[in-house]
Each structure stands twice: as C-alpha cells, then as structure tokens.
C-alpha positions in Angstrom: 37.3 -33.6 -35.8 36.4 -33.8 -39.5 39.0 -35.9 -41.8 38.7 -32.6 -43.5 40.5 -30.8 -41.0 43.0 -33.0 -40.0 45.7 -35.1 -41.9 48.5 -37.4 -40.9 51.9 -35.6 -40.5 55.0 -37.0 -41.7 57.0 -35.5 -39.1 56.8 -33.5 -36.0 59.1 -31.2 -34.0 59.3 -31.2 -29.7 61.4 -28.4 -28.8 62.3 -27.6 -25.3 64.6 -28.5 -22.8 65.9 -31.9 -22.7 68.0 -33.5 -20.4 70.8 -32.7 -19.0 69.9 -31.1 -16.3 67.5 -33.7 -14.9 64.5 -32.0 -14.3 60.6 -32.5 -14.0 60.1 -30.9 -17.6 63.0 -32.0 -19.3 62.0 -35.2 -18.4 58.7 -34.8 -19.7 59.6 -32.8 -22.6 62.0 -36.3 -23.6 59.0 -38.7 -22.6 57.4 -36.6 -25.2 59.7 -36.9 -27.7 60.2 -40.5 -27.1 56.2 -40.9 -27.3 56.0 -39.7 -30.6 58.7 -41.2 -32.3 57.2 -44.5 -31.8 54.7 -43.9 -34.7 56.8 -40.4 -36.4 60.1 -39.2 -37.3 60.8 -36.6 -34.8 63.2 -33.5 -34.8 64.3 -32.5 -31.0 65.1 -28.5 -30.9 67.1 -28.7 -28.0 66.2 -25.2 -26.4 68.7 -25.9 -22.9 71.3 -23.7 -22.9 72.7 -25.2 -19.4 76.0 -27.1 -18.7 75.4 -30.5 -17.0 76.5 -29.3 -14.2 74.3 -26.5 -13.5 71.5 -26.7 -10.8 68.4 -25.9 -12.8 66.2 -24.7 -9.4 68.6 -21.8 -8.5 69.9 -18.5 -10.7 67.1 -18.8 -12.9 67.5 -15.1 -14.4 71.6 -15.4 -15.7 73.0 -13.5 -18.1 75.5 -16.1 -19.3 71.9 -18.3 -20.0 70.7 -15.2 -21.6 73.9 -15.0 -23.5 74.0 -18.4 -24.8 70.2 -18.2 -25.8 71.1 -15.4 -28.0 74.0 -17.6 -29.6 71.9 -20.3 -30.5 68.6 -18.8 -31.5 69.7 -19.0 -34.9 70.3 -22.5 -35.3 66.7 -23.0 -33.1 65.3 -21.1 -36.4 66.8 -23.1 -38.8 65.5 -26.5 -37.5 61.8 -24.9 -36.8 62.0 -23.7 -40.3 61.2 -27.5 -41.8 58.1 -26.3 -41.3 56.7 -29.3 -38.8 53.9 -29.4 -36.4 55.9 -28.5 -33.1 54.8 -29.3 -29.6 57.0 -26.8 -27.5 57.2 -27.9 -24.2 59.1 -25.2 -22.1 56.6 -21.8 -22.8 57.4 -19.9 -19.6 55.1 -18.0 -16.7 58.0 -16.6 -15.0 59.0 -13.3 -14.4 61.9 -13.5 -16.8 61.2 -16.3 -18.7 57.7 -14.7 -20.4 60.2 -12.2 -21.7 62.8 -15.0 -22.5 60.0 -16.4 -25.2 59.0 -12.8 -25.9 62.0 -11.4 -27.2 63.8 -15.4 -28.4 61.0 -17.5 -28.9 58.6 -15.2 -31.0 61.2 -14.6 -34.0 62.2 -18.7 -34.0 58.7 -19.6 -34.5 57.1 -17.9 -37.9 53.8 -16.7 -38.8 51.3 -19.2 -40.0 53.6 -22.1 -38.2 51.8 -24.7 -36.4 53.1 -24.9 -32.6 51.6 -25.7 -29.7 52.7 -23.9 -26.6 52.7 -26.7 -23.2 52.1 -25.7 -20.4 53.9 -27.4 -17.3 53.3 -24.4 -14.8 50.2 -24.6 -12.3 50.8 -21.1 -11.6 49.7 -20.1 -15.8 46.8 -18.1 -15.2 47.8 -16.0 -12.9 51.2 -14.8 -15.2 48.3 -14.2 -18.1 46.7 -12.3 -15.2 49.7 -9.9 -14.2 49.6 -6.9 -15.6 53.5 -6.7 -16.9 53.7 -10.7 -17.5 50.7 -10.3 -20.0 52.4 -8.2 -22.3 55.1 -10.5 -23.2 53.0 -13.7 -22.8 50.5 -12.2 -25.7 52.9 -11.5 -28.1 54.2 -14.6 -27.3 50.8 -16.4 -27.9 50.0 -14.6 -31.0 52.6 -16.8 -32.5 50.7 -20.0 -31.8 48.3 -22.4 -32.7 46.9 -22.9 -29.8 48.6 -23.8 -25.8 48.3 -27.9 -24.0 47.4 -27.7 -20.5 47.8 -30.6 -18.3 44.2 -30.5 -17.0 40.6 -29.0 -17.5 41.5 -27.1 -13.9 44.2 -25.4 -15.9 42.1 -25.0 -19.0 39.2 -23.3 -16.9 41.3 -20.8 -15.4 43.1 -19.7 -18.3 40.0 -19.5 -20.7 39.5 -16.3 -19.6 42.7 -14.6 -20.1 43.7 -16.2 -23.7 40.7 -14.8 -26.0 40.3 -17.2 -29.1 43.6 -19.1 -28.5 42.6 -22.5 -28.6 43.0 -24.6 -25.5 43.1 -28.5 -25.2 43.8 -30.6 -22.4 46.3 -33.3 -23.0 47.9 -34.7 -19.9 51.9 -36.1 -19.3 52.5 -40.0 -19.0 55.1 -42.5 -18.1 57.6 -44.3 -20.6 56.7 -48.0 -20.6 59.6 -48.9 -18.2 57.8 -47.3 -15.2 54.4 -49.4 -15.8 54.2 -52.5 -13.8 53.5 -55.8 -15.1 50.5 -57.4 -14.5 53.0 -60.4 -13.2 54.5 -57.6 -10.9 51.1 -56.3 -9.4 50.1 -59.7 -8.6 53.1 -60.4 -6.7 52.6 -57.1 -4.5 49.5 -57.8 -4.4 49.6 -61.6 -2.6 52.1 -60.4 -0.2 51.0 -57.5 1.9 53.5 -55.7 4.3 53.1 -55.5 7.9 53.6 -51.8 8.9 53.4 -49.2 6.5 56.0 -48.7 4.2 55.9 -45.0 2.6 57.6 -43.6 -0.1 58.7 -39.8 -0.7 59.9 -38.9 -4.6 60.5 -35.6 -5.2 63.2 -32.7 -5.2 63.8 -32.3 -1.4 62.6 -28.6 -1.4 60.7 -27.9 1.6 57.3 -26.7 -0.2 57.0 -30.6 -1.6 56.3 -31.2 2.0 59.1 -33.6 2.7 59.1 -32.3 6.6 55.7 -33.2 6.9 55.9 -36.6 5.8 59.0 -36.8 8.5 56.7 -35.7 11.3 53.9 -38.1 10.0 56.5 -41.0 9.6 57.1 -40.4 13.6 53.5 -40.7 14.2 52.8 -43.5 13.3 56.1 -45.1 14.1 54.3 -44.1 18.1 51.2 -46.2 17.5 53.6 -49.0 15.6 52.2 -48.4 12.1 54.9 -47.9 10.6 57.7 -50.3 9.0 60.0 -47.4 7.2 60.1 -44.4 4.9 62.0 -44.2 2.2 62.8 -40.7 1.1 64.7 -40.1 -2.9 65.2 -36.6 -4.4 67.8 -34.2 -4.5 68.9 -31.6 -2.1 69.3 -28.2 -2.6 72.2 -27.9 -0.6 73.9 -29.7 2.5 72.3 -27.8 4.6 69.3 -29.0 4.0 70.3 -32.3 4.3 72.1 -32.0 7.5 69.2 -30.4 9.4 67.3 -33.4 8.1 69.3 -35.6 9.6 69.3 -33.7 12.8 65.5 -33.7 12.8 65.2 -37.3 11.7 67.3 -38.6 14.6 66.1 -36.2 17.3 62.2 -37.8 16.3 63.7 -41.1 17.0 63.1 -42.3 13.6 66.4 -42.4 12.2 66.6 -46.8 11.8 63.2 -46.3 10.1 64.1 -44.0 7.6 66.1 -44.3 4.2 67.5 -41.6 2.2 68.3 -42.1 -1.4 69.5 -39.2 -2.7 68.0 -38.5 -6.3 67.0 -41.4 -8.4 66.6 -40.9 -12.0 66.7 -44.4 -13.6 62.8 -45.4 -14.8 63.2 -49.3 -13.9 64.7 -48.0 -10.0 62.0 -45.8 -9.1 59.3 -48.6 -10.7 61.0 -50.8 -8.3 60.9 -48.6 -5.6 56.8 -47.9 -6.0 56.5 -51.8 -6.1 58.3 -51.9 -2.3 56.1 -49.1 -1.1 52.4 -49.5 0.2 51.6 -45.5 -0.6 53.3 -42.9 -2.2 53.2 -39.3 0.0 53.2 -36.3 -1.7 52.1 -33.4 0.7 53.1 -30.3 -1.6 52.3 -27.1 -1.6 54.6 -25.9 -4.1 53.4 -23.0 -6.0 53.7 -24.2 -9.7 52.7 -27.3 -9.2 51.1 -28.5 -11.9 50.7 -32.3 -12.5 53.4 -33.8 -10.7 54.9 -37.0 -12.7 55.7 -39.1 -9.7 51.9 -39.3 -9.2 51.9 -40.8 -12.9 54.2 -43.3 -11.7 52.6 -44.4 -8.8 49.3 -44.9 -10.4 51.7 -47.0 -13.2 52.5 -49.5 -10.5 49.0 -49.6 -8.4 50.5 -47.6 -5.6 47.6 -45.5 -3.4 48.3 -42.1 -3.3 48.2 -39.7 -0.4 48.7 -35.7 -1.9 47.1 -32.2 -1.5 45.2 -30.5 -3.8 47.8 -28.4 -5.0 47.8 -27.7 -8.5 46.2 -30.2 -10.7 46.5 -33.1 -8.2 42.9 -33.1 -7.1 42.4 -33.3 -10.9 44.8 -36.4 -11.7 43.5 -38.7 -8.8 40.2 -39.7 -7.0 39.1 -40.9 -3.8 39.1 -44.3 -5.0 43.1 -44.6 -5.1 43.9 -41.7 -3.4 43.7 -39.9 0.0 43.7 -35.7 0.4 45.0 -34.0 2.9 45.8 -30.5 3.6 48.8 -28.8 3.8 51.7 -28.2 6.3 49.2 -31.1 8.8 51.3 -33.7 9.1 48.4 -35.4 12.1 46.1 -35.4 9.6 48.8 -37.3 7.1 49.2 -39.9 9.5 45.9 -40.6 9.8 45.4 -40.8 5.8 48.0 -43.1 5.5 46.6 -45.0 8.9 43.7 -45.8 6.9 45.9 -47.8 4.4 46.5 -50.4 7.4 43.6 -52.2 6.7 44.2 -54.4 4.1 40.7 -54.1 2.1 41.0 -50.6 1.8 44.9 -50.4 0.3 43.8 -53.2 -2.1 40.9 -51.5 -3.4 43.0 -48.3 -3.8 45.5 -49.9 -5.4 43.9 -51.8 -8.3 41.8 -48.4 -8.4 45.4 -46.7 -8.6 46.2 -49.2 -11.7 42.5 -48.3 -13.8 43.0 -44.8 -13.1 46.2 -44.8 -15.1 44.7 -47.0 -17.8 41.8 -45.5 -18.5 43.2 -41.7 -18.6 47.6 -41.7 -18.4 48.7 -44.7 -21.0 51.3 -44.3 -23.3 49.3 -45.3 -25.7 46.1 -42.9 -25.0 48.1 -40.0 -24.8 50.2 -40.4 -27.9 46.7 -40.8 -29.8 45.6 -37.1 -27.9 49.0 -35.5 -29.3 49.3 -37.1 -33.1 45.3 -35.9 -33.1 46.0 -32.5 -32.3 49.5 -32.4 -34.2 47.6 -33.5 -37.7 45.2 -30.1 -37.6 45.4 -27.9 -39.9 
C-alpha cells in the first residue's frame, strides 16, 4: 500500500449489533469497537433492535424486529452520514437477513461511502451461491467498499461469487483481559494436573458437540484419565439441560462434571482456560466461522482439541492443536489422551501462546483494521 492511497482517519464508525443480547458477534462487533478506539475516536451505530431479554438464537425472522428496524433506520442514517470509514460488522447470509440489509441497510449506507462489510458467517459463500439469496446480497454489496472475512478459507470460497468486490482477510481477537500473563503461564506451567481437566465454552446447542465431549469425558474417566470437565454456556431451554443431567448421571460421571451456566465476564473465562489442561470444541455447527473461544484459549497457552468445521482448521495447527472428526467422541478421547503425557501438552501449550502472538494480538489486528480503514 502506497502512502498515496492511504491516509490516516480521524474517526471511524463500527456499526452492528452490540451487546445486549450477549452473543458471539455482538461480542465481537464491541471487541472491535473497543480495539479501535484505543488509537481513534469511534462512533458505535448500534444496529440491535432486541430487548435484553430476548433470546438472540430463536425467532430470528420477527416482525416486531422488523418493525423496530424500520423505526430506527433513520437515525442509523444520520450517524452514517458523518461520512467515516465504517467497519459493519453484522452483514447477513440468512434467509431473511440478506433481505434485512437489502431493503434497510442499502439506503443507510450512501453511494461513494467507505464501508466494509464483516463477515462472521462460515456458511457466506454458499448464500452468494443461492440463487434467491444472491439477489439481495448483490445489491447489498454494490454499496461497499469491499467485505473482511475471518480467513483466506473464507476468502477463497467467496472469490468466485463477489466479482471485483475487494476481499481482505482480517481475523477477530481477544480484549487484553483474556490474554494471560507471562507470570500466569509460568505458574500453569510448573504445576501440571494429574488427570485431565477439560473445558467446554460455548452456547450448549447440540451442533457445538457438547454431547460428545460428555461421552468422551466418560471414556476416559474408564481408563482413569480424567480429573473433571467443566462445561459453561447457555441453554436453550430446560429441557436441554435436564436430559443432560440425566445423561451425565446415567454415564456415571456426574461428581466429575461441572456445569456453569453461561459465563460472560473476560477475567472468569481467562481464569477458567488457566484451570483447564485443553479446551474441546467438537462442533459441527453450520456457520461456524472462527469461533472466539478458540482465540481465548490460544490467549492463555491452552491446547486445543476442535473439528475442522468452518475456519478452525485455519486458525490452529498441529502444533497446539488436535483434529478430530465429528459426532466421534472415541476418537476425542483419544486426542485428548494424548495430552497425558506431559511433553506433548507443554509443547502444545507454549505453541498455543506463539500461535496467538504471532497471528491474533490486539495489537496486530488493530494495525490490519486502521490499514484498511485509511484507504481511499
């Protein structure tokens, strides 16, 4: 990039959907936000349209939301209309969301305005592929300056379908509460656990694979491996929960297992990473993307053991990570056997750490978004 091309903004806009609800991408879309306004005034367009209340993984397509979008879209235009370079972070593959930013989104942002579309859906290229979704989603992406994707995996597949839209590859990060100190690694470090001691972080849906890490868990309780599991996220209703429960006790596993609940708090969850000896993630979610709790382990030297779904077999290596494949939960207990043997989980783990400094740091990433952001 030529200094001819680029110049230092004064300000820049994140719009998208910030918390409440706690979600993956509102959170992101705030760690964003955050990000930048450690070197640049920034102007949040709040684009939620949800009480606090509202469970953001059910009744997706509303027409109160719809409703209340229409309210606001107004007042969304009048703060895009400073004019700044806008990261928006919430540009939809859905099947009623591509209309959402067809029919909304496309008259908030202008013609000639600089805005970045993010993408945070693992599932992208095939809504560009679909032959109703692709009507919206170009009229959508005539508006922009170009789209983010959270990996080159991402980017590839999409190239395709976009034409000339520029694509960059700029992945999430952690806010500096979540990244262990060097005091802290050292001390988990010099004091290795006896059996394994597993952590599950996610939304308790059953595509994140939280069953399978159950059956695993039970596995390798049977050849004494294991010390406990720890499982935090939120349910989607009680019924999940209870037939966990059920299942937990009728595998015998029930004084070995802790259930959370959902844990938000950035110093909690580093804290819970730092009492864990690998993080399991086992997901075969179909917009998975480039899960944040993977971030977070890497942030605090904590091995990984995942599936390739998404952009996971993007974000993480052999070197601090083990693959498995889906809905196997033998061949997850045998990945996380291998994390027994001392040598090999402290290789992984200081591994885990470089991986995250070398590609995921606050401060790299900011330097990849205030790049793009000063374009002309």
């Amino acid at each position: 990039m030529t200094d001819a091309s680029r110049r230092s903004p004064g300000a820049v806009a994140v719009a998208g959907f910030f918390p409440p609800p706690v979600t993956g991408q509102s959170v992101a879309t705030e760690r964003l936000a955050s990000l930048l306004g450690d070197e640049l005034p920034v102007e949040r367009i709040d684009l939620g349209v949800r009480d606090a209340d509202d469970d953001a993984r059910t009744s997706r397509f509303r027409l109160d939301l719809i409703g209340r979008m229409m309210c606001r879209r107004r007042s969304w235009r009048e703060q895009a209309a400073a004019g700044f370079p806008t990261a928006w972070e919430s540009i939809s593959p859905s099947q009623w969301g591509v209309w959402r930013d067809a029919l909304l989104m496309h008259g908030v942002w202008q013609p000639g305005q600089r805005v970045w579309g993010v993408v945070h859906h693992g599932d992208f290229a095939d809504a560009l592929a679909h032959p109703i979704r692709r009507i919206a989603l170009r009229r959508t992406l005539s508006r922009l300056s170009g789209l983010v994707l959270l990996s080159d995996t991402l980017r590839q597949a999409c190239a395709p379908l976009t034409g000339d839209l520029p694509l960059h590859v700029i992945p999430n990060t952690v806010n500096e509460t979540s990244i262990a100190t060097p005091a802290e690694l050292d001390q988990r470090r010099e004091h290795p656990s006896g059996g394994l001691r597993l952590l599950f972080l996610s939304n308790m849906i059953a595509e994140k694979g939280y069953r399978d890490v159950l059956h695993a868990a039970a596995v390798l309780a049977e050849s004494d491996h294991l010390d406990h599991v720890t499982f935090a996220g939120a349910w989607p209703d009680d019924a999940a929960r209870r037939a966990f429960e059920s299942e937990t006790e009728s595998l015998g596993i029930a004084p070995r297992t802790h259930v959370l609940g959902p844990v938000y708090d950035a110093d909690a969850k580093r804290r819970l990473f730092l009492r864990c000896d690998a993080f399991v993630l086992p997901t075969y979610y179909p917009t998975e993307a480039q899960p944040l709790t993977i971030l977070e382990a890497l942030a605090t030297g904590t091995p990984v053991v995942a599936t390739r779904q998404g952009g996971i077999g993007e974000m993480v290596g052999e070197a601090e990570a083990s693959f498995v494949p889906p809905r196997n939960p033998r061949a997850l207990a045998d990945a996380l056997r291998s994390f027994s043997d001392q040598t090999r989980w402290l290789a992984a783990s200081q591994a885990a750490r470089a991986r995250f400094d070398t590609a995921y740091h606050p401060d790299y990433v900011r330097r990849l978004w205030l790049d793009l952001l000063a374009t002309e």
